[in-house]
Backbone and ligand atoms as CSV (ligand in chain L), in Angstrom:
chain,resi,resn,atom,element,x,y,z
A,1,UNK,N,N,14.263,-11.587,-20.340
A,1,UNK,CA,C,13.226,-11.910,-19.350
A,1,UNK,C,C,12.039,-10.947,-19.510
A,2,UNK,N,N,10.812,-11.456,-19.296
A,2,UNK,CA,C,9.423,-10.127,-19.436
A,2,UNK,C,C,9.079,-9.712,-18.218
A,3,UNK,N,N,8.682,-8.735,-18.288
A,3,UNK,CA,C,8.747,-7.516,-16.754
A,3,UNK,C,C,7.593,-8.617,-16.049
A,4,UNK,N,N,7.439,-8.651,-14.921
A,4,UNK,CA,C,6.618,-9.596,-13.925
A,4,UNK,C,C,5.474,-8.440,-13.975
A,5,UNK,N,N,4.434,-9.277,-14.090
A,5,UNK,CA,C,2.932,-8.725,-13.904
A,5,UNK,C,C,2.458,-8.488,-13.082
A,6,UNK,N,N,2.012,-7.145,-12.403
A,6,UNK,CA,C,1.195,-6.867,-11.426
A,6,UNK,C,C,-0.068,-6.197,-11.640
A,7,UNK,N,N,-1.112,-6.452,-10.884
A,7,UNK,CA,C,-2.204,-6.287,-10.536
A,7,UNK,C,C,-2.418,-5.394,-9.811
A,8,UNK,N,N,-3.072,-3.688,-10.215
A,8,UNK,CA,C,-3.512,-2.433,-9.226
A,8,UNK,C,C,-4.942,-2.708,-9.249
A,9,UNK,N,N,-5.124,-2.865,-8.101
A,9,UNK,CA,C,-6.888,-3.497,-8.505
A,9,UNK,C,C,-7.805,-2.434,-7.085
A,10,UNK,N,N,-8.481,-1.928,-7.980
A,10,UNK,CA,C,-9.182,-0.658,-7.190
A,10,UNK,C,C,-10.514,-0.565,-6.434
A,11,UNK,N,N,-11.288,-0.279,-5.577
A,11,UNK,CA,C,-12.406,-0.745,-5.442
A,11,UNK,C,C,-13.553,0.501,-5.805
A,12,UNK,N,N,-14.765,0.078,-5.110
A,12,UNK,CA,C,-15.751,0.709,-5.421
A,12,UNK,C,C,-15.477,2.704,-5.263
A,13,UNK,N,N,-15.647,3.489,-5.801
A,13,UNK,CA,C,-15.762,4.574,-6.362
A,13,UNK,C,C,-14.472,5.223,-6.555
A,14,UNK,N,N,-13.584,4.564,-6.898
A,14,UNK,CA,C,-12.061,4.989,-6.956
A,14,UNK,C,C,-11.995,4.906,-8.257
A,15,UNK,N,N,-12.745,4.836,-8.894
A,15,UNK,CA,C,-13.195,5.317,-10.311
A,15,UNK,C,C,-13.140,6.712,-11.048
A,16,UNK,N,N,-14.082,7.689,-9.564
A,16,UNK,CA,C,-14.127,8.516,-10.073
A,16,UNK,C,C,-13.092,10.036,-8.931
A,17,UNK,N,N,-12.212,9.238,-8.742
A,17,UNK,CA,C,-10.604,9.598,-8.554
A,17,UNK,C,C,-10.671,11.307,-9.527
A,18,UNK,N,N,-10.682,12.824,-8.680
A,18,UNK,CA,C,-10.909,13.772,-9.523
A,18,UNK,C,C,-11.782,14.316,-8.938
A,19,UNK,N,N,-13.104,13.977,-9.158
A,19,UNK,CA,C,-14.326,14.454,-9.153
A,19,UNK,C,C,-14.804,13.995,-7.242
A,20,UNK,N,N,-14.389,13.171,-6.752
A,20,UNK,CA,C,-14.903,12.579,-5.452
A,20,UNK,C,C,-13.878,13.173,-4.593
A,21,UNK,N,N,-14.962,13.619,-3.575
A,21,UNK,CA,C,-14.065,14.448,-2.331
A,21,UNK,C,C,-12.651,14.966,-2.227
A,22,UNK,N,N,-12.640,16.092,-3.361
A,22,UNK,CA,C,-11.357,16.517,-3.724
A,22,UNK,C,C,-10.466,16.554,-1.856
A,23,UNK,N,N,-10.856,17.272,-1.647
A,23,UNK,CA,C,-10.320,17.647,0.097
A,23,UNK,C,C,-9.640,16.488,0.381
A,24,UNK,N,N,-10.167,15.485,0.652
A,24,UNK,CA,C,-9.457,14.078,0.595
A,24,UNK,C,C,-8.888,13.222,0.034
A,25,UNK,N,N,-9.285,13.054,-1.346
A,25,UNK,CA,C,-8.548,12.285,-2.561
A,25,UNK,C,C,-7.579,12.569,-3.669
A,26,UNK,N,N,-7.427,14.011,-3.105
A,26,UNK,CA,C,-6.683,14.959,-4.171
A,26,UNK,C,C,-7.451,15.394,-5.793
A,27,UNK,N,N,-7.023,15.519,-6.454
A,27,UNK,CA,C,-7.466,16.255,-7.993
A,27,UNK,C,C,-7.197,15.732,-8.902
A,28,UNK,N,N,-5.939,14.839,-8.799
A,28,UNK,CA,C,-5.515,13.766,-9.916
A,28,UNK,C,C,-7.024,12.794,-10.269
A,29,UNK,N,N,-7.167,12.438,-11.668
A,29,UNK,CA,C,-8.394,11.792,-12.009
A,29,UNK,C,C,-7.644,10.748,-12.032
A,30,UNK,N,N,-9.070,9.224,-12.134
A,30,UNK,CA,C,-8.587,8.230,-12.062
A,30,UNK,C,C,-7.486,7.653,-13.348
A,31,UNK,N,N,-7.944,8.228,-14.577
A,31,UNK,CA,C,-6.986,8.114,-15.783
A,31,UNK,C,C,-5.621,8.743,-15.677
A,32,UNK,N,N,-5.647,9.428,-14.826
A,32,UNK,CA,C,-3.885,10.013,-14.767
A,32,UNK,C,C,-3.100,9.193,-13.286
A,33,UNK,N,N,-4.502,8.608,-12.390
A,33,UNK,CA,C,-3.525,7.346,-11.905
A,33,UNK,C,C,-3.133,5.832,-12.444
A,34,UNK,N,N,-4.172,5.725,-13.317
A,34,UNK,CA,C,-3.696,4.725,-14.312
A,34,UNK,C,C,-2.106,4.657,-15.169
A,35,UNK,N,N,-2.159,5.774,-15.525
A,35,UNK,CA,C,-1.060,6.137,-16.673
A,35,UNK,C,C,-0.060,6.046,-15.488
A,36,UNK,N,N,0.103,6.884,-13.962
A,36,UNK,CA,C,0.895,7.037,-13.517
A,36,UNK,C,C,1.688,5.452,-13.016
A,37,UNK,N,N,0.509,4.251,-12.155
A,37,UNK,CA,C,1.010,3.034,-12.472
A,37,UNK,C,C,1.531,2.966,-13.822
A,38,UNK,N,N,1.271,2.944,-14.059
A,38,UNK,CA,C,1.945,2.238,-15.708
A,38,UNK,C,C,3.468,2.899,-15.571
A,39,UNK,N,N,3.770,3.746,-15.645
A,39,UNK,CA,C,4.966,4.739,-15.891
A,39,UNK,C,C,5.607,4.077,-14.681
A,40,UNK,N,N,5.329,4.474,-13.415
A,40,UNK,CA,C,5.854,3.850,-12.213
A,40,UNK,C,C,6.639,2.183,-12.523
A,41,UNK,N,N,5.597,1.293,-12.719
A,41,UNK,CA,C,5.788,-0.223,-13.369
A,41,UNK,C,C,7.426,-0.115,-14.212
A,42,UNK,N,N,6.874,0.624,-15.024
A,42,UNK,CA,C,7.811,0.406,-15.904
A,42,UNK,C,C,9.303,0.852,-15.906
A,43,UNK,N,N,9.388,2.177,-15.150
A,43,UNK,CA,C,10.231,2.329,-14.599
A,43,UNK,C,C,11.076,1.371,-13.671
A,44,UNK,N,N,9.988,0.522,-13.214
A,44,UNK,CA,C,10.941,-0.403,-11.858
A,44,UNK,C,C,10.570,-1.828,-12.184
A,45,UNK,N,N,10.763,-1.765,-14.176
A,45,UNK,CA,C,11.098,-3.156,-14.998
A,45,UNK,C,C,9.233,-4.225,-14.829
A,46,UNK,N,N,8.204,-3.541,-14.231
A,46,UNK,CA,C,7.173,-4.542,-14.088
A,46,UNK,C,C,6.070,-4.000,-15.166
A,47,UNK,N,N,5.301,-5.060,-15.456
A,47,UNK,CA,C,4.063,-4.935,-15.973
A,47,UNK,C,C,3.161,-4.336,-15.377
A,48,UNK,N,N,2.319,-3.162,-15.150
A,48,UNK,CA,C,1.210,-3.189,-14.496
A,48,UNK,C,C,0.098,-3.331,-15.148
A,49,UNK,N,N,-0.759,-3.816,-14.481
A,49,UNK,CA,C,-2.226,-3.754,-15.560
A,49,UNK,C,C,-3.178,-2.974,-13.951
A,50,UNK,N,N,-3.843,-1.664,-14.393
A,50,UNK,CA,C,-4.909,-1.445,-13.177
A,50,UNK,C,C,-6.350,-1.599,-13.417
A,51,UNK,N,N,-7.056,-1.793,-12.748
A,51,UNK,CA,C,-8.682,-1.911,-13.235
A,51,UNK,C,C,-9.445,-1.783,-11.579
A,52,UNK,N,N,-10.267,-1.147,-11.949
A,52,UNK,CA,C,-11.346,-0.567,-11.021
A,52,UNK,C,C,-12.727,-1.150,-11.277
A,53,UNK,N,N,-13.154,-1.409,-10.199
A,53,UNK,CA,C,-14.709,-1.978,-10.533
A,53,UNK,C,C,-15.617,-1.548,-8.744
A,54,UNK,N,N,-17.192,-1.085,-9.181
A,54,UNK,CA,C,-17.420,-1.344,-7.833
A,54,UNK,C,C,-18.663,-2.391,-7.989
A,55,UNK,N,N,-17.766,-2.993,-8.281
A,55,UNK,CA,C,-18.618,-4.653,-7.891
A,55,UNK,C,C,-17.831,-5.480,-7.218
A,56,UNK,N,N,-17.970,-6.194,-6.125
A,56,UNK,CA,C,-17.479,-6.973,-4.871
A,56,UNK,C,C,-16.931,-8.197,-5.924
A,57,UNK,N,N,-18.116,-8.656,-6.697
A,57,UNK,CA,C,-17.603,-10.126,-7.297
A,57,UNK,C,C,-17.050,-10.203,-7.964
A,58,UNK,N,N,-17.100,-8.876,-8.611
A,58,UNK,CA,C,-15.812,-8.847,-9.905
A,58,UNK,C,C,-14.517,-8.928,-9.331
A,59,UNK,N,N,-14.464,-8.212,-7.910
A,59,UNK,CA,C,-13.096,-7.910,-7.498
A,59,UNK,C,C,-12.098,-9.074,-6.681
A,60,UNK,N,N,-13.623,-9.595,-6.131
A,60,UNK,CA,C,-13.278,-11.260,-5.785
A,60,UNK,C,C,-12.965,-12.326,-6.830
A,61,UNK,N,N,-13.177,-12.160,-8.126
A,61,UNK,CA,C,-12.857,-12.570,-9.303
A,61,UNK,C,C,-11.281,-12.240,-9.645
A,62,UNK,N,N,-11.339,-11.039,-9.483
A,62,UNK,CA,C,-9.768,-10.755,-9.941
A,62,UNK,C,C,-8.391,-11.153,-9.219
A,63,UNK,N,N,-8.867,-11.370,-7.704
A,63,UNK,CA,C,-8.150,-11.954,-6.598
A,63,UNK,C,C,-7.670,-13.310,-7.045
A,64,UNK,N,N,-8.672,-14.147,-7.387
A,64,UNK,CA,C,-8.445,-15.311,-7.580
A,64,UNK,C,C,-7.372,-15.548,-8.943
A,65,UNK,N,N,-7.967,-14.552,-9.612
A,65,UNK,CA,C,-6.902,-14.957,-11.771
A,65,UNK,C,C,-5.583,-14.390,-10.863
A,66,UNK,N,N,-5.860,-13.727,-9.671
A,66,UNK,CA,C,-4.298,-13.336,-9.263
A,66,UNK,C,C,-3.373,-14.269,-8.627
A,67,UNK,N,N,-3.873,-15.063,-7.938
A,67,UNK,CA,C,-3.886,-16.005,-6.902
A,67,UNK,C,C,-3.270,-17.556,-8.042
A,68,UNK,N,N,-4.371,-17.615,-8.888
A,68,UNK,CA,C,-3.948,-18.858,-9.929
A,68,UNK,C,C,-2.569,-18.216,-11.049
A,69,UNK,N,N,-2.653,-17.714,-11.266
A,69,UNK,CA,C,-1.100,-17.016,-12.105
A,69,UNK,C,C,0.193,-16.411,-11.476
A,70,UNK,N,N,-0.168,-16.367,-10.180
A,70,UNK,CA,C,0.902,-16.259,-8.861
A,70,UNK,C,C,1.150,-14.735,-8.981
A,71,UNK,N,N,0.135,-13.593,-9.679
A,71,UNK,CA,C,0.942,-12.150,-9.773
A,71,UNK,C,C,0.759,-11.222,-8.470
A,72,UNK,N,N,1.876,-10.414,-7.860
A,72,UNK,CA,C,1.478,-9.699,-7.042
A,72,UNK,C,C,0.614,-8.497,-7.392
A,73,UNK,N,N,-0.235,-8.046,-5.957
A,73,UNK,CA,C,-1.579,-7.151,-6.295
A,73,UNK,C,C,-1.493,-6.018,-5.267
A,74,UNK,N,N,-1.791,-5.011,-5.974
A,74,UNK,CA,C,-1.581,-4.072,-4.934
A,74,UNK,C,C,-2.877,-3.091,-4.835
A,75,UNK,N,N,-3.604,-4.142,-3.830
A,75,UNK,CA,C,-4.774,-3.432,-3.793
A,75,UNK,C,C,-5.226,-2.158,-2.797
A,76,UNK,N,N,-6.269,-1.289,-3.400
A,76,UNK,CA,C,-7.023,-0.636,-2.943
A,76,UNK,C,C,-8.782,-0.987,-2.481
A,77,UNK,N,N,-8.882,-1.631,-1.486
A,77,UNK,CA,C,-9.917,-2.010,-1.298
A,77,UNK,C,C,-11.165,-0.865,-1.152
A,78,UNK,N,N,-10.965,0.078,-0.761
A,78,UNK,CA,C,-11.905,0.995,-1.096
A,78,UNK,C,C,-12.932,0.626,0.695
A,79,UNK,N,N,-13.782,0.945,0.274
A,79,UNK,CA,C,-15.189,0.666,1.333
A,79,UNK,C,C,-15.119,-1.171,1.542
A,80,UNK,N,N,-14.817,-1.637,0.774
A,80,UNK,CA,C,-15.103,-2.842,1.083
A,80,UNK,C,C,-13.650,-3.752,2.105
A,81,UNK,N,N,-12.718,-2.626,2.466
A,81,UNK,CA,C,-12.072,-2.833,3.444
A,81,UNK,C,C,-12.009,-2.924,4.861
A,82,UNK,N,N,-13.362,-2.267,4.897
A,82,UNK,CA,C,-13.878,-2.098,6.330
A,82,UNK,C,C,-14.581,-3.246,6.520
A,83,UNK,N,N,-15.247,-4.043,5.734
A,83,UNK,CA,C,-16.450,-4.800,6.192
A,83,UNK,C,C,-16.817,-5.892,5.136
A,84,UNK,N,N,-15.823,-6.630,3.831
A,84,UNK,CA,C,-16.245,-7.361,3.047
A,84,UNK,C,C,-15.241,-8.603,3.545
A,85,UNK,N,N,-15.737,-9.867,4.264
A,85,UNK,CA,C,-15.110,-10.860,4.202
A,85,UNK,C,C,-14.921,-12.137,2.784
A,86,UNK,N,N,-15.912,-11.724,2.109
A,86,UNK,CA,C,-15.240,-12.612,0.700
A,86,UNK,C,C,-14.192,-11.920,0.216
A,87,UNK,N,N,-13.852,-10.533,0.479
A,87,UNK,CA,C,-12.367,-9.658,-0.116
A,87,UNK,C,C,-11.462,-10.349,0.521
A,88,UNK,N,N,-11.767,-10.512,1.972
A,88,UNK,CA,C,-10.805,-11.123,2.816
A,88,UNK,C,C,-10.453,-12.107,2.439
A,89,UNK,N,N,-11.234,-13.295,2.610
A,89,UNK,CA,C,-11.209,-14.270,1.968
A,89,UNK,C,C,-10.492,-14.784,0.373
A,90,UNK,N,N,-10.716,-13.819,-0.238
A,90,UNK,CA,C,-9.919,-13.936,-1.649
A,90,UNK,C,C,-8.492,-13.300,-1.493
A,91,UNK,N,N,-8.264,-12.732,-0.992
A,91,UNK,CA,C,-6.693,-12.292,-0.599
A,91,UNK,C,C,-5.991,-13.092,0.337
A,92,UNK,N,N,-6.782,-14.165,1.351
A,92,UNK,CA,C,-6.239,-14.847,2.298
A,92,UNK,C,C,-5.927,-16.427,1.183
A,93,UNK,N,N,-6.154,-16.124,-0.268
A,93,UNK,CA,C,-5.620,-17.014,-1.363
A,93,UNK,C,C,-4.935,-16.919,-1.793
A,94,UNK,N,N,-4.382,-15.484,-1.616
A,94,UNK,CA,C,-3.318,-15.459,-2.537
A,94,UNK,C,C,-1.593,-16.280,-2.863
A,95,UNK,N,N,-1.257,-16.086,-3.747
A,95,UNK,CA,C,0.098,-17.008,-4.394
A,95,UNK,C,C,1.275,-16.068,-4.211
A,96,UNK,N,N,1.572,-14.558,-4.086
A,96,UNK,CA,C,2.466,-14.116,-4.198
A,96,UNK,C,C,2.009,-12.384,-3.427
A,97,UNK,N,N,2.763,-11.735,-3.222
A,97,UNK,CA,C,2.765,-10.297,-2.249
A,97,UNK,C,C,1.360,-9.633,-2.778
A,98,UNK,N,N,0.794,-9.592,-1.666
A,98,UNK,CA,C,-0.802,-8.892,-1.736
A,98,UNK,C,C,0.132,-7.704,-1.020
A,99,UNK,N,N,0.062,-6.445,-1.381
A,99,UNK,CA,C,-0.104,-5.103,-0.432
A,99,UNK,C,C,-1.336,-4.344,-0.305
A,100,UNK,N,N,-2.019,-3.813,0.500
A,100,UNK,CA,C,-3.344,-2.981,0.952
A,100,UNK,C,C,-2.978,-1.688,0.626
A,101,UNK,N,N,-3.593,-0.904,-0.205
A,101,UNK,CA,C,-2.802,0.546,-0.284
A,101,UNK,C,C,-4.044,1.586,-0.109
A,102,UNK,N,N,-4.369,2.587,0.752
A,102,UNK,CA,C,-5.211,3.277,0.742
A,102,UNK,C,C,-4.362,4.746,0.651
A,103,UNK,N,N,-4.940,5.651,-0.010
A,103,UNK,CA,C,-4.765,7.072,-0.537
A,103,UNK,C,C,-4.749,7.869,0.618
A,104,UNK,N,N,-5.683,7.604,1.480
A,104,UNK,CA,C,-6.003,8.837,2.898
A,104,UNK,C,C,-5.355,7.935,3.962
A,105,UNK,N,N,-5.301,8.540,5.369
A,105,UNK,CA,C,-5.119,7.416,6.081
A,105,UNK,C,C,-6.445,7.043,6.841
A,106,UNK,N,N,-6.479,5.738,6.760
A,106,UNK,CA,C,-8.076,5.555,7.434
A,106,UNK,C,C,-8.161,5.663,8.564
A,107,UNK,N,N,-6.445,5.221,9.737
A,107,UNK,CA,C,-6.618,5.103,10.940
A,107,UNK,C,C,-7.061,6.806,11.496
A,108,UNK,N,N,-6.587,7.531,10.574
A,108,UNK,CA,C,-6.862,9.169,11.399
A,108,UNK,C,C,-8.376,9.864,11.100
A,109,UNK,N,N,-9.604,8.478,10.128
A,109,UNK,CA,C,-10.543,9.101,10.130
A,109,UNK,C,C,-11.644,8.501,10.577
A,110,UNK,N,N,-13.393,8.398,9.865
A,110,UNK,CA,C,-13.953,8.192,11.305
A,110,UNK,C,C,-13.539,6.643,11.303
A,111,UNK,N,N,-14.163,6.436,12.802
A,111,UNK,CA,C,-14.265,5.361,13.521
A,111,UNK,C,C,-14.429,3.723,12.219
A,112,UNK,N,N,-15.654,3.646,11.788
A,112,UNK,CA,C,-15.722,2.825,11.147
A,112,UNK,C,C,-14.449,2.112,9.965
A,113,UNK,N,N,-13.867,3.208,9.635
A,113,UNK,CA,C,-12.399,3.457,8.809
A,113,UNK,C,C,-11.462,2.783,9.502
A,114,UNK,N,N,-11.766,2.334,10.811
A,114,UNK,CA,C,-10.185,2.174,11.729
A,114,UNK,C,C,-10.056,0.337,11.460
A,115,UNK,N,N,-11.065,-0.018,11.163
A,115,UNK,CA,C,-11.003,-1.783,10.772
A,115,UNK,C,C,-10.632,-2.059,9.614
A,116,UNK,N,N,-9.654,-2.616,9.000
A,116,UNK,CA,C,-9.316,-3.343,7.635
A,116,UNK,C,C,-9.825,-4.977,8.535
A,117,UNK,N,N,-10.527,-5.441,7.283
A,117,UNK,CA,C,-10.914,-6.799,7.273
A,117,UNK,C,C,-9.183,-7.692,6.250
A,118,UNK,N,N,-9.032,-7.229,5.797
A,118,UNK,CA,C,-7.860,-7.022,4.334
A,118,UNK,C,C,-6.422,-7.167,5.394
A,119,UNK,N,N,-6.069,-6.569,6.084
A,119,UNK,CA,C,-4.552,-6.330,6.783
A,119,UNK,C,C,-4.348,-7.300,7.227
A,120,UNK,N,N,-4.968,-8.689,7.663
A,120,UNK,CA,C,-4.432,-9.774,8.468
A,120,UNK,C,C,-3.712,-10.463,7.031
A,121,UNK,N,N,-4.297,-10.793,6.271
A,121,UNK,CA,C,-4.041,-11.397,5.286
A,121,UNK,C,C,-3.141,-10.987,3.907
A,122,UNK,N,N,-3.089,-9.516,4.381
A,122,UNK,CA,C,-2.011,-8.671,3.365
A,122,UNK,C,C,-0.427,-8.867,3.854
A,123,UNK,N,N,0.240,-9.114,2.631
A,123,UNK,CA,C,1.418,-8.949,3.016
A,123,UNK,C,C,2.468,-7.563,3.558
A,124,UNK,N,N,1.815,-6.711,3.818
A,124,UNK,CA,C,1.422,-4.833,4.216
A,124,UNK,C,C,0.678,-3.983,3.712
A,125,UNK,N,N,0.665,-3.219,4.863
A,125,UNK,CA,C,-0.155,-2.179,4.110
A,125,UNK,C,C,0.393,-0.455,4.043
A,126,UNK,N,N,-0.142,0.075,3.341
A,126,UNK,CA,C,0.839,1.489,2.861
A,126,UNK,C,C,-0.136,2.828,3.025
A,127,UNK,N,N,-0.797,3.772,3.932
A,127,UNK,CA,C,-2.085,4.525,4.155
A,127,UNK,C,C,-1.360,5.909,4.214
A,128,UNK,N,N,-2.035,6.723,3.406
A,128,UNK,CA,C,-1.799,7.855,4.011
A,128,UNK,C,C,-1.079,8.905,2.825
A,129,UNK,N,N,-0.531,8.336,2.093
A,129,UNK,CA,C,0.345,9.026,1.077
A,129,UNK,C,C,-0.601,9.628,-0.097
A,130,UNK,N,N,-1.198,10.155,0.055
A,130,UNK,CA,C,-2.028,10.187,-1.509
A,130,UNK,C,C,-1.743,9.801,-2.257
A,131,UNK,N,N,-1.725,9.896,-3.944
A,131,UNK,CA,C,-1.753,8.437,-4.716
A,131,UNK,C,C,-0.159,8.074,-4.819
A,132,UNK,N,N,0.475,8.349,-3.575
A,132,UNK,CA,C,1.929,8.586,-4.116
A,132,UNK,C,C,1.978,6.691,-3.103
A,133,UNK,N,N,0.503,6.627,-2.526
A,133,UNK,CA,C,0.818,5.109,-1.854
A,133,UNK,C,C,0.662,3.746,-2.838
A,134,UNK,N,N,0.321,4.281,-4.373
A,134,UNK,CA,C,0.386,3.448,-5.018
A,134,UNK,C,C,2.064,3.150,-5.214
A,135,UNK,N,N,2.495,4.632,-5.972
A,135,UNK,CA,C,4.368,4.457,-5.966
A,135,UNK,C,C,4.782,3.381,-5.090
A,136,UNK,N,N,4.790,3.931,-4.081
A,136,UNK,CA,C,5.594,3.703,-2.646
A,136,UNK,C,C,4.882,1.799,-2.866
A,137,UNK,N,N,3.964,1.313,-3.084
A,137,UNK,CA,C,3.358,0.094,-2.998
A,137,UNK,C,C,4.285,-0.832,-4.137
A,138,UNK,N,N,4.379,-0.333,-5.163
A,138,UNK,CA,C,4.646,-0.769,-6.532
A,138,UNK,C,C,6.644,-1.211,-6.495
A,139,UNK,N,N,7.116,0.069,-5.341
A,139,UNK,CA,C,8.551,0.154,-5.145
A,139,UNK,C,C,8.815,-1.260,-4.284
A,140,UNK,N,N,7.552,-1.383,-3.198
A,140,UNK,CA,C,7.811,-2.430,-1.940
A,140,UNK,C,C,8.155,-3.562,-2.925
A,141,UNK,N,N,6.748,-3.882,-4.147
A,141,UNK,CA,C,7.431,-5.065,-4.566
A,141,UNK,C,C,8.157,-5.701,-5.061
A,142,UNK,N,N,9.368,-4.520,-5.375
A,142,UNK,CA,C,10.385,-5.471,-6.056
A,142,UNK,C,C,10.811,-5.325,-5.346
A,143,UNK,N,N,11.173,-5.115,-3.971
A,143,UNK,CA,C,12.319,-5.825,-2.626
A,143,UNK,C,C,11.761,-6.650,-1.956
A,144,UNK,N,N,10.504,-7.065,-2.259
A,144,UNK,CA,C,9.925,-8.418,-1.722
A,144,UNK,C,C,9.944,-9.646,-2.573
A,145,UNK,N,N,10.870,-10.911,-2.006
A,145,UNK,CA,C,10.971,-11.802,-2.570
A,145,UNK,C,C,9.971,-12.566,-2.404
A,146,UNK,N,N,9.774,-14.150,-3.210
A,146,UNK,CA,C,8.617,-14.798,-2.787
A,146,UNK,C,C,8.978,-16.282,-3.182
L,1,LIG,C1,C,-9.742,4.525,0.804
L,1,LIG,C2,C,-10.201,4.685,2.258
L,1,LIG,C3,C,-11.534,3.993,2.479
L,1,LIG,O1,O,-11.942,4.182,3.833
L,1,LIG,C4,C,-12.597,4.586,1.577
L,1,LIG,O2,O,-13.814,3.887,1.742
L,1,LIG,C5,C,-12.180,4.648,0.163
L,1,LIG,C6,C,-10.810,5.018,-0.164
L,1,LIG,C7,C,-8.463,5.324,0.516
L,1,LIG,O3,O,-7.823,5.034,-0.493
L,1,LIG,O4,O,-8.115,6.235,1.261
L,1,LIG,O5,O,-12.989,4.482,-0.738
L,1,LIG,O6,O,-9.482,3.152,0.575
């Protein structure tokens, strides 16, 4: 059988993962959370593929190739969790376990942070763990059937 494909799909400046508000995002760069999905994946028999973009349409693009090939996604919506309804909208398409995974927790910071547009339509969400909420995201989906 071939490991089931998942989708780490990142949003706008989670790119530069390292260099951006160490205090909050930790020190790990975005290339050593890449590698770390991957290792994680594979360990628990799945494919991962991750990709980061901060473009809205690209990411609404990727929702959908997720949505038509049925793979689960374990996104990081980034800024556009607070306030992008085509994100919403493209995850409220999905075919198989959407999880929301944010690095900090948003509910404990400011105000604007406390709205996911994303959580009605996610199949959970995972906040707070530093990048250890990708792990912890990647583990949920293989005890979620579909
Ligand atoms: C984030 C939290 C968001 O509020 C913020 O805009 C981000 C990162 C997180 O992973 O903690 O870019 O999604």
């Amino acid at each position: 059988m071939t490991a089931r494909k998942v989708l780490v799909l990142n949003g706008p400046n989670l790119g530069r993962l390292g260099s951006r508000e160490p205090d909050v995002y930790g020190a790990t760069t975005y290339a050593d959370l890449v590698a770390d999905c991957e290792k994680t994946g594979a360990d628990l028999g799945l494919t991962v593929e991750v990709r980061q973009t901060d473009d809205e349409s690209e990411l609404v693009g990727w929702l959908h190739e997720a949505a038509d090939h049925k793979y689960p996604v374990v996104l990081n919506p980034a800024a556009f969790t607070h306030y992008s309804y085509a994100l919403r909208d493209a995850c409220a398409q999905r075919t198989a376990p959407l999880i929301e995974i944010h690095i900090s927790n948003p509910a404990a910071r400011e105000e604007f942070r406390h709205t996911s547009v994303v959580a009605a339509v996610a199949t959970g969400t995972i906040a707070g763990f530093g990048l250890n909420s990708y792990r912890l995201a990647l583990q949920a989906l293989t005890i979620l059937t579909d």
